[in-house]
C-alpha positions as CSV (number, residue, x, y, z in Angstrom):
1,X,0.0,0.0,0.0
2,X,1.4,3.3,-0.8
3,X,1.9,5.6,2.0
4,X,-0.1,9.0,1.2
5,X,2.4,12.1,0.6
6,X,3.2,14.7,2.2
7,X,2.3,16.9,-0.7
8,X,1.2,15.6,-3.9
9,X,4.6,15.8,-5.9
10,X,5.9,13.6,-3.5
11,X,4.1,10.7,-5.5
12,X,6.5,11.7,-8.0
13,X,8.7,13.1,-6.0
14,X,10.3,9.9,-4.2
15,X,13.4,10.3,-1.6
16,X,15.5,8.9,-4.4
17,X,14.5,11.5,-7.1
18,X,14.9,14.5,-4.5
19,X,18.6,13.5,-3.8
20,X,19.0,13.6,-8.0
21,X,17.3,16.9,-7.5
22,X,19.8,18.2,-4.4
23,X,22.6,16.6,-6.8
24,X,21.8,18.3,-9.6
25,X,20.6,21.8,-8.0
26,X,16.4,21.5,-8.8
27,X,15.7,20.6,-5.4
28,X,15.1,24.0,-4.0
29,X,13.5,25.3,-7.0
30,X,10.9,22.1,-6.4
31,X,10.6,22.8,-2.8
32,X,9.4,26.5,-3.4
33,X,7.1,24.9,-5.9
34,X,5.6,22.5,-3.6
35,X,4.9,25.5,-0.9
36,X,3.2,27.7,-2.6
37,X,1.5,26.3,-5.9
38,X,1.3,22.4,-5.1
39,X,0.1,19.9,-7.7
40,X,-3.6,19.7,-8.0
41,X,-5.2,16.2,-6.9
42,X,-9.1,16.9,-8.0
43,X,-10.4,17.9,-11.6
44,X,-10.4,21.2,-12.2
45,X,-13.0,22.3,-15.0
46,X,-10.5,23.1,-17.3
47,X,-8.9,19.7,-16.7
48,X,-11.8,18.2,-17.1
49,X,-12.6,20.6,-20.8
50,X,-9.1,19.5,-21.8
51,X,-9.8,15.7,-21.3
52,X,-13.0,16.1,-22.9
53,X,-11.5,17.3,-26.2
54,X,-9.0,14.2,-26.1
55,X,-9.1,11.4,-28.8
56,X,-6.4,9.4,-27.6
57,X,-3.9,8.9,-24.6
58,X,-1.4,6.8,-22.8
59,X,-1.9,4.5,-19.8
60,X,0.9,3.3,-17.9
61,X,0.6,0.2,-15.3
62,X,3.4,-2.3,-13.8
63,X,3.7,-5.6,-12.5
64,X,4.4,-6.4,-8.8
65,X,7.6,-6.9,-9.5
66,X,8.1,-3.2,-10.8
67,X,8.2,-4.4,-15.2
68,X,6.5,-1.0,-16.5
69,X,4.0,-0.9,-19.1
70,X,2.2,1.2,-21.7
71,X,-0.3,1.2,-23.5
72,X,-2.1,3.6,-26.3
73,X,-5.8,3.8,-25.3
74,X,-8.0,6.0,-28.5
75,X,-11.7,6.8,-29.0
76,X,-13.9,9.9,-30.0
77,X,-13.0,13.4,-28.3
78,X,-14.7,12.4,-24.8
79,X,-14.6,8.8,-24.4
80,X,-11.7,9.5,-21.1
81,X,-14.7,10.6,-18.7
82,X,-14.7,12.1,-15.7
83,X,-16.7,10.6,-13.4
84,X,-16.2,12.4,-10.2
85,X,-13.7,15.2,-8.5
86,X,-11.6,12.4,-8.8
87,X,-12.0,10.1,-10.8
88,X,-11.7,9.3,-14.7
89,X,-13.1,6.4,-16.6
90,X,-13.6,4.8,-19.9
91,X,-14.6,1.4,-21.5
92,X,-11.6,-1.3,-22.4
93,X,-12.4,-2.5,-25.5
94,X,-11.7,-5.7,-27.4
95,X,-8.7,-6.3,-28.5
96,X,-5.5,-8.6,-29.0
97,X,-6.1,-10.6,-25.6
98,X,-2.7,-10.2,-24.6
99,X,-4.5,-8.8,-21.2
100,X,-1.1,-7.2,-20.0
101,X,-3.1,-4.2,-18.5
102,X,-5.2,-6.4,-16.8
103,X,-2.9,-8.7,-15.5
104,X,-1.4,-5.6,-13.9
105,X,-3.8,-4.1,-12.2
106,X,-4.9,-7.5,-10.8
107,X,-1.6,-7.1,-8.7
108,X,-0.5,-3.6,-8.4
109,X,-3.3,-1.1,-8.7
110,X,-0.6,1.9,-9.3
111,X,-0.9,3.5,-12.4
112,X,0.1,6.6,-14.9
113,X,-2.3,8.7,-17.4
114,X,-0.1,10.8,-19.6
115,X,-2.5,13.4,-21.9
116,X,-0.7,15.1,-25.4
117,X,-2.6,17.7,-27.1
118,X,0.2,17.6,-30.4
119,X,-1.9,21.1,-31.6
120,X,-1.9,23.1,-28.6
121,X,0.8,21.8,-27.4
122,X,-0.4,20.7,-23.9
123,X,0.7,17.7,-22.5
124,X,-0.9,16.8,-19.0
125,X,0.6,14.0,-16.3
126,X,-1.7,12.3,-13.8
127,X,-0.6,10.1,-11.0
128,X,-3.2,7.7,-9.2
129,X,-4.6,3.6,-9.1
130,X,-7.0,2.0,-11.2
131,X,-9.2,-0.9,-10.9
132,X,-10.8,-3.0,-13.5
133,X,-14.8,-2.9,-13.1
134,X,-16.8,-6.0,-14.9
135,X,-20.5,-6.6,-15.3
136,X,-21.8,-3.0,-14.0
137,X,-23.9,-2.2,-17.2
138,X,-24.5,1.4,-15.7
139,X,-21.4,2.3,-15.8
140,X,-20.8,0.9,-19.0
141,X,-23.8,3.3,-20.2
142,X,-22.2,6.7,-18.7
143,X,-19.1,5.4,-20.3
144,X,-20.5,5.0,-24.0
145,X,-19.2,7.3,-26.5
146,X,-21.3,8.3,-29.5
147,X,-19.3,7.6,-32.7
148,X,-17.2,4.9,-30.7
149,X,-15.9,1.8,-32.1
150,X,-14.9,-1.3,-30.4
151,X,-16.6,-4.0,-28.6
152,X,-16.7,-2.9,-24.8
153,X,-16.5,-5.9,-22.4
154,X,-15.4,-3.9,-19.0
155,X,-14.5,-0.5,-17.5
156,X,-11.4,0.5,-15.9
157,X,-11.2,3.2,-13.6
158,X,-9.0,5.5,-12.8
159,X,-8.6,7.3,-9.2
160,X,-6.5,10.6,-9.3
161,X,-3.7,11.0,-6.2
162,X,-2.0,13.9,-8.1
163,X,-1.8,15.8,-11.5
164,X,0.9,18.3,-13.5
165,X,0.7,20.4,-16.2
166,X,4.0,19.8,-18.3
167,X,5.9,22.2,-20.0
168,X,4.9,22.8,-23.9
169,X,8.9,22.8,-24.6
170,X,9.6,20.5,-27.4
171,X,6.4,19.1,-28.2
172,X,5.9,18.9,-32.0
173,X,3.2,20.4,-33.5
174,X,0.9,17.9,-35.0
175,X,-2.8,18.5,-36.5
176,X,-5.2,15.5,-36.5
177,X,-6.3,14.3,-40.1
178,X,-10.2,14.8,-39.0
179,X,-9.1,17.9,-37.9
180,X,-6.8,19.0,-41.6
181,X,-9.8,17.7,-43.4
182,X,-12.1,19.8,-41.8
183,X,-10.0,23.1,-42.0
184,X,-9.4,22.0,-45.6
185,X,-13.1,21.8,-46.4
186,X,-13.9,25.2,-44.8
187,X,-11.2,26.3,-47.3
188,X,-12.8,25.5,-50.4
189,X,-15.5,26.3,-49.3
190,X,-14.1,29.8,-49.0
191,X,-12.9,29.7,-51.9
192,X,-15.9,28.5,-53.7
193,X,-17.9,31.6,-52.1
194,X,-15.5,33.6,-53.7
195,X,-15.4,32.5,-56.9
196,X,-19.1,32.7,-57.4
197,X,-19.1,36.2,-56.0
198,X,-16.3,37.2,-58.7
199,X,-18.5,35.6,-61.3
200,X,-21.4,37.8,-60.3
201,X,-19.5,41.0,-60.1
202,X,-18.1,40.0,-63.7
203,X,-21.2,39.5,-65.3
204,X,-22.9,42.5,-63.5
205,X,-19.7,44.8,-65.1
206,X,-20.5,42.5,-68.5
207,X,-23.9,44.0,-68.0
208,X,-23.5,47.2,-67.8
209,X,-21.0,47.8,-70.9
210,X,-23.8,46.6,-73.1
């Protein structure tokens, strides 16, 4: 059982990484940090608008004996929900029945959310446990997505001990293809307004030389 810390970077925070941190002269900065703006550990609304605009992000989980996992999880903008000051939750679909994620949390509940945002560059780090829910078909209703694909056959929640905002520094700038298309279509369309207001004014000057 992990022991609850004394302020909620210390689940990051471990003794180990504060003697890197004395070592390599970031432990005062961190220290100053955790006094007087300390990590959040409940959903803030605009954590919980930036999760809702999310289509994809990265769960990380480990074995009991500490081998580290991760794993891609996608859906439609929304299907990460929040379920509570804090808690998150979405359906585990079908899939290749390798069950890694599962066989993890059936033995160490720790586990990581890490949220990129590639076009606003946002990238968001949460810290907390997660349990695998079966055979609770309301849940599985306030967990439905519309536009989702996938067979669901259980729900895995996630319960928040801590959160960060990182910093945007070297994240590459990325626009989702739904997202190209759909500027691209507003383009032409544009464009094609245009052009059949250039046609008009044409023929109206075509007009009125005859």
């Amino acid at each position: 059982m992990a022991q609850h810390p004394r302020t909620p970077s210390d689940i990051a925070f471990s003794p180990a990484v504060k003697a890197v941190q004395d070592a390599k002269g970031s432990r005062e900065a961190y220290a100053r940090m955790e006094a007087s703006h300390p990590w959040q550990t409940t959903v803030t609304p605009d954590l919980a608008q930036f999760i809702s605009e999310q289509n994809s992000f990265f769960l990380g989980t480990a074995s009991a004996a500490g081998q580290p996992y991760i794993q891609h999880r996608g859906g439609p903008a929304g299907f990460l929900k929040v379920l509570g000051d804090q808690q998150l939750g979405f359906a585990d679909l079908a899939g290749n029945r390798q069950y890694i994620t599962l066989g993890n949390l059936s033995e160490n509940a720790q586990a990581f959310i890490f949220l990129i945002d590639y076009e606003q560059a946002r990238r968001v780090k949460l810290w907390g446990t997660a349990q695998v829910v079966d055979d609770q078909q309301d849940l599985m209703a306030r967990l439905r997505v519309e536009g989702g694909k996938g067979r669901p056959e259980r729900a895995i929640l996630f319960n928040i001990r801590a959160w960060d905002v990182n910093c945007p520094q070297h994240i590459p700038r990325r626009i989702d293809v739904a997202r190209v298309a759909a500027v691209l279509s507003d383009r032409d369309a544009q464009i094609a307004r245009l052009e059949s207001e250039l046609d008009e004014y044409r023929s109206r000057q075509g007009n009125d030389r005859l």
